[in-house]
C-alpha positions in Angstrom: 96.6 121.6 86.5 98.0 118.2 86.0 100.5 116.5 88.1 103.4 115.4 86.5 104.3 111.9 86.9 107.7 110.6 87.9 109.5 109.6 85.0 111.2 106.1 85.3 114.9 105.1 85.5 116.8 103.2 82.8 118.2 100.4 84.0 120.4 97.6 81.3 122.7 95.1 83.6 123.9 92.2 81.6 126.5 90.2 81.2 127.6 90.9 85.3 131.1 89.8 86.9 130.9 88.0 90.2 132.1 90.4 92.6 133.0 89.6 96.0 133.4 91.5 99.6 137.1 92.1 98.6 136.0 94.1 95.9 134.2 96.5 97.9 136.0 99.3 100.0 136.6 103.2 100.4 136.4 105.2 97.5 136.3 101.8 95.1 135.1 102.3 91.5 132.9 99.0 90.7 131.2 98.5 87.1 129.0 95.8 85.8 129.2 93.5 89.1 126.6 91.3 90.4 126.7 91.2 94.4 124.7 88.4 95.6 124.4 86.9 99.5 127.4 89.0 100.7 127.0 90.0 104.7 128.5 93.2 104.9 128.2 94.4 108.6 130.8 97.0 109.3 132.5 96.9 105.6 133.6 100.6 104.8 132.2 101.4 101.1 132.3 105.3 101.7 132.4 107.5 98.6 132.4 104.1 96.6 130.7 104.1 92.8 128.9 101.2 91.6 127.7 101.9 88.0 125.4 99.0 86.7 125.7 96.8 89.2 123.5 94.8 91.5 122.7 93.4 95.1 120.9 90.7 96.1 120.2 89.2 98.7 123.1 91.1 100.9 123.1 91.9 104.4 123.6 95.6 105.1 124.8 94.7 108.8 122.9 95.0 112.4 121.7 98.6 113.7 125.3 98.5 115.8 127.1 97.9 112.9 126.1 98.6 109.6 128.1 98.7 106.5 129.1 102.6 105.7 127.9 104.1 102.5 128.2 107.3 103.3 129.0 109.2 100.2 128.7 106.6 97.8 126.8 107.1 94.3 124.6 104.4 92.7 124.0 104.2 89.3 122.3 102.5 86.7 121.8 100.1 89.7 119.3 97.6 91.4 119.4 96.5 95.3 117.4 93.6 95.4 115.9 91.0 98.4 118.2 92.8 101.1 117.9 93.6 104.5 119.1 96.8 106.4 118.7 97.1 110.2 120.5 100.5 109.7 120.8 101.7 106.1 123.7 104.2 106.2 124.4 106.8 103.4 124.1 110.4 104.0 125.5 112.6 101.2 125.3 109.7 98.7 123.3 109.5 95.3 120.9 107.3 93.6 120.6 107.6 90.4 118.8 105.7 87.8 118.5 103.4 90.6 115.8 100.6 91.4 115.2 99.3 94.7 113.0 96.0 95.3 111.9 93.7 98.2 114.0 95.2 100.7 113.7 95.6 104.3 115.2 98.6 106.1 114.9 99.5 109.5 116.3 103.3 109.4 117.3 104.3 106.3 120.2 107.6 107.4 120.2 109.3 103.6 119.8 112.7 105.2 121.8 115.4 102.4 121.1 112.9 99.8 120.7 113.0 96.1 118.0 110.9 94.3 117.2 110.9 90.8 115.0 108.3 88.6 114.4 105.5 91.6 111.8 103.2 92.2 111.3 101.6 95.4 109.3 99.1 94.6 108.0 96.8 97.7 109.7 97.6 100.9 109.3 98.0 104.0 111.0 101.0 105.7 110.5 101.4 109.6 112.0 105.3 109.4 113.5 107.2 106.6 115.7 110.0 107.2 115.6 112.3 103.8 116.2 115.9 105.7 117.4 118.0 103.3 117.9 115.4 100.3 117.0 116.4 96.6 114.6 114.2 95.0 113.8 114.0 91.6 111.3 111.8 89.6 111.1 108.9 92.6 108.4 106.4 93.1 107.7 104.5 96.2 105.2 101.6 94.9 103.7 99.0 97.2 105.6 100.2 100.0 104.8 100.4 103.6 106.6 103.1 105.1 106.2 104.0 109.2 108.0 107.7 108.9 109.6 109.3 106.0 111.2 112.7 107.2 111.4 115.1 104.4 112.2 118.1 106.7 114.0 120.8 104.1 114.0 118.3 101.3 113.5 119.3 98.0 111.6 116.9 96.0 109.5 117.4 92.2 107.4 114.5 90.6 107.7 112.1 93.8 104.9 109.9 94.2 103.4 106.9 96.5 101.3 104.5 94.5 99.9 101.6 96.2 101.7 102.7 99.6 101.4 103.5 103.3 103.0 106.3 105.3 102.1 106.1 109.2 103.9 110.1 110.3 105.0 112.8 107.1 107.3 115.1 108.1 107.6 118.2 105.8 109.1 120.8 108.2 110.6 123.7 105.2 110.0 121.6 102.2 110.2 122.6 99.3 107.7 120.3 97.0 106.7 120.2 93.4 104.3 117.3 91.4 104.3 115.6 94.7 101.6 113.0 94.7 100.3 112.2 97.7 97.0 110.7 96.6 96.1 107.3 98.4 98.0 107.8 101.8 96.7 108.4 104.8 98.9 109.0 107.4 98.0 109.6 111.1 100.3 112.7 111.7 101.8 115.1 109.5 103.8 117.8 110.8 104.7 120.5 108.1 101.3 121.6 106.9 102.6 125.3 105.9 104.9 123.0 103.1 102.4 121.0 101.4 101.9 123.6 98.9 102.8 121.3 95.7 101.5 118.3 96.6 98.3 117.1 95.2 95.7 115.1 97.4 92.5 113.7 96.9 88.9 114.9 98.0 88.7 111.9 100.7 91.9 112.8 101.9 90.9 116.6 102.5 88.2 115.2 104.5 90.4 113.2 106.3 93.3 115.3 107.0 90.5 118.3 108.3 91.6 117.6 112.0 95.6 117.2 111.1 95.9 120.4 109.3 93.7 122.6 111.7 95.6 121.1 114.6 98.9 122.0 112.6 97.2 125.4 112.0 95.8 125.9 115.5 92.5 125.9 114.6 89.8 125.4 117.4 87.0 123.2 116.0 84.0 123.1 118.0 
């Protein structure tokens, strides 16, 4: 059985308006805007759209106060060069969405939905996806120290050219996951990996995690 791959997002910003922090608020509707060096600590974009836009360069604000994007839906979008202490956006959406250079301390995108992303060269301290839906996402060259995909429901999701310190997989549901290349040091949800696709290294690797997960005495 082959694994299917994710399938990539489509992407076509051109021709971008300036937009500036006054632009952004609550429940704002924002097309074809380029965003570039804005520092948006504590700026409320909740349940905001930005459809073919982009971000560069922006800061998302410190761990105390972070800009809320809770309930806001990407589109057709790239974040770019930016910097999250706190990423917060539970409940929002990414879809046909590209993110790129970024560093994020804890990403909060618990309930999400993702659709078509790449995230492409971060660096992610802790991502929250608990109960998110992802579909056709790739993390590429990415160094990730704990993704948490407790209840998530993810098909064709895959990790080329990336690290994952702890994988949490707690009542996952998992299809075409490709987890070929990592090595993590700790997974907890062994009984959930069923649809995920490994590699004979990593079976040898993982013995001792998944008999500990199993309780399994090896002697």
């Amino acid at each position: 059985m082959t694994t299917e791959t994710p399938r990539a997002p489509k992407i076509k910003l051109a021709h971008l308006a300036p937009g500036y922090l006054g632009d952004i608020g609550p429940e704002e509707f924002l097309e074809g805007m380029g965003f570039s060096e804005l520092d948006l600590t504590e700026v409320d974009s909740s349940q905001a759209t930005y459809l073919d836009c982009s971000l560069s360069r922006a800061n998302f604000g410190a761990a105390e106060s972070p800009v809320n994007l809770t309930g806001a839906r990407f589109s057709g979008s790239k974040i770019d060069d930016c910097r999250a202490d706190t990423l917060t956006m539970p409940r929002g959406s990414l879809i046909h969405t590209e993110i790129s250079g970024t560093r994020i301390g804890a990403g909060v995108v618990h309930d999400s939905v993702w659709e078509k992303v790449i995230v492409h060269n971060c660096r992610i301290s802790y991502l929250n996806l608990r109960a998110a839906k992802l579909t056709d996402v790739e993390f590429r060259d990415c160094t990730i120290d704990e993704i948490d995909l407790d209840r998530a429901k993810a098909n064709r999701v895959s990790f080329p050219g990336s690290s994952v310190g702890v994988l949490q997989c707690e009542g996952a549901t998992l299809g075409n996951v490709d987890l070929r290349g990592l090595q993590p040091h700790k997974i907890s949800g062994v009984h959930s990996l069923r649809g995920t696709t490994i590699d004979e290294m990593q079976l040898m690797l993982f013995a001792e995690l998944f008999a500990s997960e199993l309780g399994i005495s090896v002697e």
